[in-house]
N, C-alpha and C positions, 0 to 999 in steps of 0.2 A: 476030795481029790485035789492034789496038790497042783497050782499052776506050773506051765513047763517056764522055763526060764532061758533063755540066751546071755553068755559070758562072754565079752571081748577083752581082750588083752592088748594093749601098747601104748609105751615109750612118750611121755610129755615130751613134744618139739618146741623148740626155744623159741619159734616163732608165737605158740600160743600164750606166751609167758608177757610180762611186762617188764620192767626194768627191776624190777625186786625177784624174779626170777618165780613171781606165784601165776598160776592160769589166771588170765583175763577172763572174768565171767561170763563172757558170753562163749565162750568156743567150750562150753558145759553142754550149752543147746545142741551145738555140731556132736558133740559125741552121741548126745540123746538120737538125734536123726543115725549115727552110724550104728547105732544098736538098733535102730528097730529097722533099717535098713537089711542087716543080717541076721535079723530075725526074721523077717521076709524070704531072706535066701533059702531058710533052711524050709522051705514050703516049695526049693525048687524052682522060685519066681523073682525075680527082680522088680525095682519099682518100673523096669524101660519096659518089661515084660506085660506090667500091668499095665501100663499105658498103652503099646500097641496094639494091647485086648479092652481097648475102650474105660479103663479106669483112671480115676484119681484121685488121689488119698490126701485131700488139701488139709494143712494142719486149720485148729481151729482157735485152737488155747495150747498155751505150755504153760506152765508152773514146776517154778525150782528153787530147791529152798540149800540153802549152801550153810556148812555146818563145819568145816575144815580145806582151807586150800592144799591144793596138790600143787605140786613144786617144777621144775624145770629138772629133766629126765627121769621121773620117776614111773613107776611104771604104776598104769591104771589099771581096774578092770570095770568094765561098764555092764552092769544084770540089767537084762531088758524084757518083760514081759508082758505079759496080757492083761488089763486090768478089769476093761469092762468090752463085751462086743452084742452089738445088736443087728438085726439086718441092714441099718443104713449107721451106723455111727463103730468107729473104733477107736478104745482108749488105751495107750500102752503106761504101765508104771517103771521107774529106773530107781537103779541106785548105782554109784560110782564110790567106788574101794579102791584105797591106796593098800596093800595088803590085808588088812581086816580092820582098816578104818574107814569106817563110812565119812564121808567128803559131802557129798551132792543127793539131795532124792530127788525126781522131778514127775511130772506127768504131760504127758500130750493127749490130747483131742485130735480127732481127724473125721472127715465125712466123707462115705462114699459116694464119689460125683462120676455124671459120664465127661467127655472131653469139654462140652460146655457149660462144666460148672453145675450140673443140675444133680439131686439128689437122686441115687439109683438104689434099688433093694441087691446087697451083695450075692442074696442068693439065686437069683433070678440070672444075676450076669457070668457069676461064676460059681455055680453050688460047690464046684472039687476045694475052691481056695475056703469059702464060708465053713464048709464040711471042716477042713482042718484048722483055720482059726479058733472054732469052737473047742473043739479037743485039746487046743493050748491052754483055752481060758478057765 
């Protein structure tokens, strides 16, 4: 079974750029967080959503290996999906495309914690969101 995938789409702002007009490597990571950010949405749920229902999804690790800069208004697409999920750990995988050039792969770590930081079993707090994480992965 193929993992499901989330595609974003948009526009390098000259703000993320440096004076050669290439992205500054870290606002790579900020895309990484806006994919999996709305790849969260499409379950329906935001990350304020999970929070007010006692979650949080602290990152743990990121890794990003950078293979071609993207330039100042070009336009990106950020793939964001499921790499690895357990009941208390979730791992997304990326890749970021300037038209069908791969640029960025990365990966984030994250654990599921309640408000103070403590390790929770995802299924136990929210089977509906665990139930369709899986089905992504």
């Amino acid at each position: 079974m193929a993992k499901q995938q989330k595609t974003i789409r948009f526009r390098v702002r000259y703000g993320e750029t440096d004076q050669m007009g290439v992205v500054y490597h870290t606002n790579y990571v900020n895309w990484l967080e806006i994919g999996r950010t709305e790849f969260l949405r499409d379950a329906s749920i935001s990350y304020r959503e999970l929070e007010t229902q006692g979650l949080l999804l602290p990152l743990t690790d990121v890794q990003v290996s950078y293979k071609s800069p993207a330039r100042y208004d070009d336009i990106v697409e950020v793939r964001t999906w499921i790499e690895q999920i357990t009941p208390v750990r979730l791992d997304f995988g990326y890749e970021v495309y300037r038209d069908e050039q791969l640029l960025v792969t990365g990966t984030t770590k994250h654990v599921f914690t309640n408000l103070q930081f403590k390790p929770v079993r995802l299924p136990k707090l929210l089977p509906d969101l665990y139930e369709w994480l899986m089905g992504q992965a």
